[in-house]
C-alpha positions as CSV (number, residue, x, y, z in Angstrom):
1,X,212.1,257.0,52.4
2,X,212.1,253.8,54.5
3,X,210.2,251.0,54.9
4,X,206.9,252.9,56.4
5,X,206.5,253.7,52.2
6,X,204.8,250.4,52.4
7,X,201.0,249.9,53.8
8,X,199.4,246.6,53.9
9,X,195.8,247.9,55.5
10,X,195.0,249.9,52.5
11,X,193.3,248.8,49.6
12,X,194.5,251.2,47.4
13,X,198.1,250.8,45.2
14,X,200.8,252.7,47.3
15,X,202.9,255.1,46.6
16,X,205.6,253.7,44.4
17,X,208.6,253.4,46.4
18,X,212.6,254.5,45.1
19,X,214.1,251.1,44.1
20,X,217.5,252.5,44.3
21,X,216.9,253.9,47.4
22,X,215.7,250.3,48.9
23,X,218.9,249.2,47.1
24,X,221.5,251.9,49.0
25,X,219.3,250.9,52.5
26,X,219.4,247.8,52.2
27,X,223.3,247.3,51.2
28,X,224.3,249.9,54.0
29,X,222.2,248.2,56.6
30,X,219.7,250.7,57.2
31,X,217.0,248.4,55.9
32,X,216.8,244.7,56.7
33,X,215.7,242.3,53.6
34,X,214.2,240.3,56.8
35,X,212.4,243.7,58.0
36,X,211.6,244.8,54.2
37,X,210.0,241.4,52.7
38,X,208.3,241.5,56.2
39,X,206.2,244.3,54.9
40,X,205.9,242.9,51.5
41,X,204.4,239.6,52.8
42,X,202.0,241.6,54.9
43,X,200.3,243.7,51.9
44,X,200.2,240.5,49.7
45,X,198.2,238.6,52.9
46,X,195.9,241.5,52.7
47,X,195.3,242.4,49.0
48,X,196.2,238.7,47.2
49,X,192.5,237.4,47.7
50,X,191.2,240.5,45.8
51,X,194.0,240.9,43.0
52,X,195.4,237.8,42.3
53,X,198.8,238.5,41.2
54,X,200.4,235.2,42.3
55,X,200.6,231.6,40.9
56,X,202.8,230.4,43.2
57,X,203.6,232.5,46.5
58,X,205.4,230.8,50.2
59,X,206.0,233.3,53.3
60,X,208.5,230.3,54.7
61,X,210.4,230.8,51.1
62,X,210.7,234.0,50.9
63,X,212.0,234.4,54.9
64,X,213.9,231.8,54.7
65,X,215.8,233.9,51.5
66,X,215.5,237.3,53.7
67,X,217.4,235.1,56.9
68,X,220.5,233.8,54.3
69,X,220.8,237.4,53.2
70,X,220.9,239.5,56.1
71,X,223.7,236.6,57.6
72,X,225.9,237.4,54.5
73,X,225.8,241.3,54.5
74,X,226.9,240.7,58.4
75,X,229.6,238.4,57.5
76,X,231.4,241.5,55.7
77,X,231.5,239.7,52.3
78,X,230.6,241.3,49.1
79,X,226.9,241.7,48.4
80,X,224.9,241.2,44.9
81,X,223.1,244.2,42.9
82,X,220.2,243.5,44.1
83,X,221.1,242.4,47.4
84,X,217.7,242.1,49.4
85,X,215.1,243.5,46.7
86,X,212.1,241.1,45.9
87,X,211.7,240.1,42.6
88,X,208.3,238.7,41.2
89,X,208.7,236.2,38.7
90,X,206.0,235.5,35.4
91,X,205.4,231.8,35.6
92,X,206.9,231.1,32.1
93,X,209.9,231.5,33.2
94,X,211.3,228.4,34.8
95,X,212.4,228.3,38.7
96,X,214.3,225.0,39.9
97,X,212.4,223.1,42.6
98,X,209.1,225.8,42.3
99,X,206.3,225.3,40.0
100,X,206.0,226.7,36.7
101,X,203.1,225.8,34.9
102,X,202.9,228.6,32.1
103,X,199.2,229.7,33.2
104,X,197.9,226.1,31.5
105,X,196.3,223.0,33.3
106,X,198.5,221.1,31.5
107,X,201.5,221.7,32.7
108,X,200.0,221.5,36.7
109,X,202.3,220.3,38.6
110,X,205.3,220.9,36.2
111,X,208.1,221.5,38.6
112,X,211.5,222.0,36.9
113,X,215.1,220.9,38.0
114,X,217.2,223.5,36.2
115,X,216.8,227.1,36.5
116,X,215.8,229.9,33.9
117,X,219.1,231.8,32.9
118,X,217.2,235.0,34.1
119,X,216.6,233.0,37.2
120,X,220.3,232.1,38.1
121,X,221.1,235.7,37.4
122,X,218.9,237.2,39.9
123,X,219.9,234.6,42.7
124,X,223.8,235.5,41.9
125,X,222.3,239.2,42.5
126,X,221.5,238.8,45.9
127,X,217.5,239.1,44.8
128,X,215.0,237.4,46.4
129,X,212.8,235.2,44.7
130,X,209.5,236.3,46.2
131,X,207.1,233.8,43.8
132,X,205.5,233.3,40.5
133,X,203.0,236.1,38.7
134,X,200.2,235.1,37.1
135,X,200.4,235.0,33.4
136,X,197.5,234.3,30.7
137,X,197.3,231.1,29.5
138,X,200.9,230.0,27.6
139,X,201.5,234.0,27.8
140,X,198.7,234.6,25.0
141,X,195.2,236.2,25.2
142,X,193.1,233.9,27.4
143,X,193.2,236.1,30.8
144,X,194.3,234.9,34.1
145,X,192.8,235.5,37.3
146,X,194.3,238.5,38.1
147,X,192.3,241.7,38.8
148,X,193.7,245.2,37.9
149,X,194.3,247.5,41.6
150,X,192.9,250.6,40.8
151,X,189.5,248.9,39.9
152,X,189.2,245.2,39.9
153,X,186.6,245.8,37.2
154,X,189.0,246.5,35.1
155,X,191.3,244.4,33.5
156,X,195.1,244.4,34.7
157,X,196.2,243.6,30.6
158,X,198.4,240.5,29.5
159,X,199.9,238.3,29.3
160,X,202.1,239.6,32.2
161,X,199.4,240.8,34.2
162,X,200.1,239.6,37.6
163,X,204.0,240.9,37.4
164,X,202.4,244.6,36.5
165,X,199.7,244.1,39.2
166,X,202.3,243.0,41.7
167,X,204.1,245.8,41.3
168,X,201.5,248.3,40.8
169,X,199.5,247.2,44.0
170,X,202.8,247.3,46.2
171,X,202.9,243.4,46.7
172,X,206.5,243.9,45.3
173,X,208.8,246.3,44.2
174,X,210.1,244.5,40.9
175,X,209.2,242.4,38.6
176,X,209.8,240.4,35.6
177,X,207.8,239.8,32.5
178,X,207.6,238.8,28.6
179,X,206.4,240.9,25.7
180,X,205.7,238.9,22.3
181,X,203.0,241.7,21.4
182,X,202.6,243.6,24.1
183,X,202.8,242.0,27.3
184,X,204.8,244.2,29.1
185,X,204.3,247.9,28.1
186,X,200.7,247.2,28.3
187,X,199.5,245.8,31.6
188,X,202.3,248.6,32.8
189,X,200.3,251.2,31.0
190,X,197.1,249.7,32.6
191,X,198.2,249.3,36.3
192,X,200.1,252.8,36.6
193,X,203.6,251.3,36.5
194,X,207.0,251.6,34.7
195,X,207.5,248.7,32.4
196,X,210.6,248.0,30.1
197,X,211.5,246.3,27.2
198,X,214.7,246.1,26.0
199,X,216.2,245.8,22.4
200,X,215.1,242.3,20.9
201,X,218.0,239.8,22.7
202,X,218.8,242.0,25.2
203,X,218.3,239.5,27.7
204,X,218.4,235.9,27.4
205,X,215.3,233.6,27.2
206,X,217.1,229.9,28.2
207,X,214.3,228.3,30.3
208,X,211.5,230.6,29.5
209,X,208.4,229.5,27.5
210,X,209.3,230.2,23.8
211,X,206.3,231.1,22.0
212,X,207.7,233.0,19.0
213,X,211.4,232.9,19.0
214,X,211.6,235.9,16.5
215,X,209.8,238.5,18.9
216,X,210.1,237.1,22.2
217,X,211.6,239.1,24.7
218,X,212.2,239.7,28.1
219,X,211.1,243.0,30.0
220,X,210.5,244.3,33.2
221,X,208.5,245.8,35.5
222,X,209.4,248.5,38.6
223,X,208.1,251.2,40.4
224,X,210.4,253.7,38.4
225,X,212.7,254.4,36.0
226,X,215.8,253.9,38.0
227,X,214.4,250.2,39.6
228,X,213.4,249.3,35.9
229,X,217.1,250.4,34.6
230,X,218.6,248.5,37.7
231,X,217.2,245.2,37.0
232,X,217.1,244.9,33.6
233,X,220.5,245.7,33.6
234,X,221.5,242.6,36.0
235,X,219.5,240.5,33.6
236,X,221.4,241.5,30.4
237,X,224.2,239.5,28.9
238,X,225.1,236.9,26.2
239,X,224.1,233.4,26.9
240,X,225.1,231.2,24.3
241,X,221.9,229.0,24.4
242,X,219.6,231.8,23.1
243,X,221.0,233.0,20.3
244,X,219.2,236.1,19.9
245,X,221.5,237.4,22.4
246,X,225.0,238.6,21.3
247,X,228.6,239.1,22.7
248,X,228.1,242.7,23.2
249,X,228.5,245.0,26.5
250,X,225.8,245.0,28.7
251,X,225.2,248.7,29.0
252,X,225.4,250.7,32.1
253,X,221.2,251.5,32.4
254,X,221.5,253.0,35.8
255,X,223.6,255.8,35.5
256,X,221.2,257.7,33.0
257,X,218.5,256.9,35.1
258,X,220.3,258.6,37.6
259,X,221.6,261.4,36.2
260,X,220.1,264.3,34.5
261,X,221.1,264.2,31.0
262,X,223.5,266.3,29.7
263,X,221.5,267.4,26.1
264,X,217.5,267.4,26.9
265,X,216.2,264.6,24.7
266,X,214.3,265.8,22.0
267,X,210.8,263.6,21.1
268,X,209.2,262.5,18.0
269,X,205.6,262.3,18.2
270,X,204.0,259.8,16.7
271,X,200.3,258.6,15.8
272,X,200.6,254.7,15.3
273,X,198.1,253.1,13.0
274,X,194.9,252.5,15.5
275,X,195.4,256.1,16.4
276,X,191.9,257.3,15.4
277,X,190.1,254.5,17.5
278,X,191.7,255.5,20.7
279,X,189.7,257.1,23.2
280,X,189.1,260.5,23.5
281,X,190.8,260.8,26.8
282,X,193.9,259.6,25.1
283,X,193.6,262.1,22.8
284,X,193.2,264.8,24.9
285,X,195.7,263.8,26.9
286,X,198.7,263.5,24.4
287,X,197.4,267.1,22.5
288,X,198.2,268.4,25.7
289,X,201.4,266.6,26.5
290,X,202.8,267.5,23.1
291,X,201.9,271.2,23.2
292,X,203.3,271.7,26.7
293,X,206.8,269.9,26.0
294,X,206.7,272.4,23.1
295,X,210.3,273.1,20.9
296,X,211.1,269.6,22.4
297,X,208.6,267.7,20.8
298,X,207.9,267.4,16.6
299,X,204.9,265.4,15.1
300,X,206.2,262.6,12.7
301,X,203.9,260.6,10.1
302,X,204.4,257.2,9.3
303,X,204.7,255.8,6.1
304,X,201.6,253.8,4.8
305,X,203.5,250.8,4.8
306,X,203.6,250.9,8.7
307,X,199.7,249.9,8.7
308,X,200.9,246.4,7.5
309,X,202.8,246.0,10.6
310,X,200.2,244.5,12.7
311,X,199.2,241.7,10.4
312,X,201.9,240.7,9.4
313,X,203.5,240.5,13.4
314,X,200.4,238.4,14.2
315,X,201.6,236.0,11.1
316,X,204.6,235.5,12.3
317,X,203.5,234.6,16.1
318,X,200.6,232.5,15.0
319,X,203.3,230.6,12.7
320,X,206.1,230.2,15.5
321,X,203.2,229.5,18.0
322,X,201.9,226.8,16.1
323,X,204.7,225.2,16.0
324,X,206.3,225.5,19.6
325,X,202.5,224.9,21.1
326,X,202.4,221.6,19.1
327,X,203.0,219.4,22.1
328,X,200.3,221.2,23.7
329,X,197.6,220.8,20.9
330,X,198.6,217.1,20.5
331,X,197.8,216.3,24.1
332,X,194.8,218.3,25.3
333,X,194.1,220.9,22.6
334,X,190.3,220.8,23.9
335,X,191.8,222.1,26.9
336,X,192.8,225.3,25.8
337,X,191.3,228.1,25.4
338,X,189.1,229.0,21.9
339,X,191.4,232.2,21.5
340,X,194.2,230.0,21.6
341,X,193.2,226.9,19.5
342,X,192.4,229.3,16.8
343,X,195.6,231.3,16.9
344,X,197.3,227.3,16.5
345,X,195.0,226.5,13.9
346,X,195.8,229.9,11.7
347,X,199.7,229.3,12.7
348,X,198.9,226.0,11.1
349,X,197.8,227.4,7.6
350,X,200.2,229.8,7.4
351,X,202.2,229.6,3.7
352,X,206.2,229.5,4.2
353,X,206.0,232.3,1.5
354,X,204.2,234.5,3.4
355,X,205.8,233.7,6.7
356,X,209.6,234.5,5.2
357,X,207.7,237.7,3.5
358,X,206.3,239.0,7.0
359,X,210.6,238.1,8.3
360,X,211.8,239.9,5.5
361,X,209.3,243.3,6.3
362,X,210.5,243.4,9.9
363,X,213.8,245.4,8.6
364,X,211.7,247.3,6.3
365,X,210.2,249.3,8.9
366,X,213.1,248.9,11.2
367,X,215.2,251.0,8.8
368,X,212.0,253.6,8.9
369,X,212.3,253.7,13.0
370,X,215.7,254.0,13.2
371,X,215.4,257.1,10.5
372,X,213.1,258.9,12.9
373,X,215.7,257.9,15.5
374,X,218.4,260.3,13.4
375,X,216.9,263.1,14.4
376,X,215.0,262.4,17.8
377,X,216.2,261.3,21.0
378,X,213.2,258.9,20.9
379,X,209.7,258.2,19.9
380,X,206.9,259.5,21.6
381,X,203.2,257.4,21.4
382,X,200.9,256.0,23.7
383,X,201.4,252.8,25.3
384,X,197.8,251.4,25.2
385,X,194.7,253.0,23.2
386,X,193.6,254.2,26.3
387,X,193.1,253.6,30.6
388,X,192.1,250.1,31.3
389,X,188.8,248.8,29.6
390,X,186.2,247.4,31.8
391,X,185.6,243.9,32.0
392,X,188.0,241.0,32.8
393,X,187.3,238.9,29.5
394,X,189.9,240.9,27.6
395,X,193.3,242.0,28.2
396,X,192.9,245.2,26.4
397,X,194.3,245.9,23.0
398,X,198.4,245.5,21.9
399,X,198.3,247.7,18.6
400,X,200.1,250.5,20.3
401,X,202.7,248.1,21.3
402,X,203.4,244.9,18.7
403,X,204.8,247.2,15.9
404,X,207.6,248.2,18.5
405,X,208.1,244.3,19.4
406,X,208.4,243.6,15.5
407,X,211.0,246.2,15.0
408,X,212.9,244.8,18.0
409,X,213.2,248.2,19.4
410,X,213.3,249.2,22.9
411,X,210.1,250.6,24.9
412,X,209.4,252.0,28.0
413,X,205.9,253.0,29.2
414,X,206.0,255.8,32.1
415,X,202.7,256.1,34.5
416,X,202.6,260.1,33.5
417,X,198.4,260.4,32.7
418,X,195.3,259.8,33.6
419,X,191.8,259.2,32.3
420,X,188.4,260.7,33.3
421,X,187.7,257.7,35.1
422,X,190.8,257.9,37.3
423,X,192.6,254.9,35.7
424,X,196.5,255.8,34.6
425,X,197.3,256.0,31.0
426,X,200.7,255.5,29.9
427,X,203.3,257.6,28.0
428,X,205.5,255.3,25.3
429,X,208.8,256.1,24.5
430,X,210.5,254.0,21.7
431,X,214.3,253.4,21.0
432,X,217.0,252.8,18.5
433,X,218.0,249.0,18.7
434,X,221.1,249.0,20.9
435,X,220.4,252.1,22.1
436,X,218.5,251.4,25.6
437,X,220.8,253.7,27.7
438,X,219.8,256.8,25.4
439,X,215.9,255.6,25.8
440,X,215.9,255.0,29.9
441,X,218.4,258.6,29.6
442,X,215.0,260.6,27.8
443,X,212.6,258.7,30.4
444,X,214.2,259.7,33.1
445,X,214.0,263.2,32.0
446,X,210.7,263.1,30.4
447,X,209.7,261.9,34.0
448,X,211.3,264.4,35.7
449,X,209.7,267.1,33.5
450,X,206.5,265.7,34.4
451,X,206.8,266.1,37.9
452,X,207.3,269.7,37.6
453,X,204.8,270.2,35.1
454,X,202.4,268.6,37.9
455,X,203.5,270.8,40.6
456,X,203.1,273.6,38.5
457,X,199.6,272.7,37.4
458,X,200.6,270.6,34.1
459,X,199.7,267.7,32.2
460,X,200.0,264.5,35.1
């Protein structure tokens, strides 16, 4: 693999390239960051007018970033994790001296001095900051303009949906996001990528737009397991100004996405409430998934209490949202969207009783997942009812994904099926809190056993 993987002239998404491969190129030499971001560059002049995937985006920027690093890998001195691998940034998360105006007209123009802590980690990584991803408005549900790239028709998801489209359309080979329903595993589903979110504080959120502090989190968005594992790992750590995060190890990610695992993972499949709306080529697809992986698969059934999980997540994020979006309401609340006036205005009439109520469930069914979790390596669902739905007034549906987010669990979405219509569907795996190296470990296999399957004739 080199850098011909790329194509700018086509305007279909390209084959996903090996992040760890760029990685080992690049640090060896064999690859230039100059020569790589040179082809990067190229296929975002050619597709950006038709997707839209960035808010912010300078060629000079991103070369003069490509320049610095290729000086410092000649100078013989030690070289970053990431050393030379663009990264696409969601345009919550603050950037020192580049805009980041949260996907709102009111904050145009809001340029900030300091850094997000996920920032300054990926500069002290050797990445390269190659812009700002489009993000719905204040990360909720109004859509941005960004177009999904295996049918423009077709929405790309949200509220990370130009980080997924990015990605998926070859603009970049990483990229980061934020979930608070389901804003990562979603558009990934959607746009045929491999999105990540780790366990709830995972990584920290210091200088990203806090919408609802008590599901918030950081994720990612690669090509593959292994560039998902790799960057999500450099992103991990305790910061003491987020206090979700905690003085724990960051765990090594990489090396089970390398690695074959040494017990094959064993799956619980499960049908999340919305199950019986999905579409029929979900369906079809999962009855065969499940019966091909065979003795490595068992069907689980949730307890009845599970179907309160939606609600009661919405509660909680319409509560925390009205609060934190306060300053926005107060001074130009006409200017946002309807979707997201209302969501401040039922925030607004939330009772404390029911708010602490909706807290206090959260390790109800936390307790339930990590029960399933004693006897599977992980859980097995869909990431989205379904392939993309037509239309760009949407960004599709987060049932199959807030649940997870609620329970603080980690979730991974691989790009394994495929609808009628062509559009990818993805395959969600779900995790025991603090377990994310066991989850990436199963997803890497599950991957791998896809990829034979589909040589073979199978499910893919």
């Amino acid at each position: 693999m080199g850098t011909e993987a790329l194509r700018a002239e086509t305007g279909r998404p390209v084959r996903p390239v090996g992040v760890l491969e760029l990685r080992d190129r690049l640090a060896s030499g064999a690859l230039s960051a100059e020569d790589l971001v040179g082809q990067y560059i190229a296929r975002i002049e050619a597709r950006e007018p038709e997707i839209r995937a960035w808010a912010w985006f300078d060629p000079d920027f991103v070369w003069e970033q490509a320049r610095a690093l290729d000086r410092h890998r000649r100078s013989g001195r030690p070289i970053g994790p990431l050393h030379g691998l663009p990264v696409g940034l969601k345009d919550v998360i603050d950037t020192a001296r580049i805009p980041t105006e949260n996907g709102t007209m009111l904050d145009a123009g809001r340029v900030p001095l300091r850094d997000a802590a996920i920032t300054e980690r990926l500069r002290a990584a050797g990445a390269i900051l190659m812009g700002k991803t489009v993000t719905t408005e204040l990360a909720f549900m109004h859509p941005g303009a960004t177009r999904n790239p295996h049918n423009p028709a077709h929405t790309p998801g949200g509220s990370s949906q130009g980080s997924a489209a990015a990605v998926a359309d070859g603009m970049v080979p990483l990229a980061v996001g934020t979930q608070t329903g389901g804003s990562v595993i979603r558009p990934a589903s959607f746009c045929g990528v491999t999105g990540y979110k780790p366990t709830f504080g995972a990584i920290s959120r210091r200088g990203v737009l806090t919408q609802s502090p008590s599901l918030d989190t950081v994720g990612v968005f690669a090509a593959d397991t292994g560039g998902a594992a790799l960057l999500a790992q450099v992103l991990m750590g305790y910061d003491a100004d987020d206090p979700a995060t905690g003085p724990d190890p960051v765990p090594d990610l990489v090396t089970p996405a390398s690695a074959e695992p040494r017990l094959k993972p064993i799956f619980a499949f499960v049908k999340p409430p919305g199950w019986d709306d999905a579409h029929p080529d979900l369906h079809a697809a999962f009855g065969e998934l499940t019966e091909r992986l065979g003795d490595r698969v068992f069907e689980v059934e949730l307890p009845a209490i599970f179907d309160e999980a939606a609600p009661r997540r919405q509660l909680i994020n319409e509560a925390e949202m009205a609060y934190h979006y306060f300053p926005y309401a107060k001074r130009g609340g006409e200017q946002l969207a309807d979707v997201t006036r209302a969501s401040i205005g039922s925030g607004n009439a939330v009772p404390a009783r029911d708010y602490l109520s909706a807290l206090a469930l959260r390790d109800v069914l936390s307790a339930g997942v990590e029960e399933i979790l004693t006897r599977a390596t992980a859980i097995l669902c869909p990431a989205a009812p379904g392939p993309a739905p037509e239309g760009l007034g949407s960004t599709g549906d987060a049932i199959f994904n807030g649940l997870w987010t609620y329970c603080g669990a980690p979730c991974v979405t691989l790009p394994l099926l495929t609808a009628e219509n062509g559009l990818p569907m993805g395959v969600q795996l779900v995790g025991a809190r603090h377990q994310d190296a066991r989850l990436i470990s199963a997803a890497r296999w599950l991957t791998d056993w896809a990829d034979a399957e589909a040589t073979t004739g199978g499910t893919s």
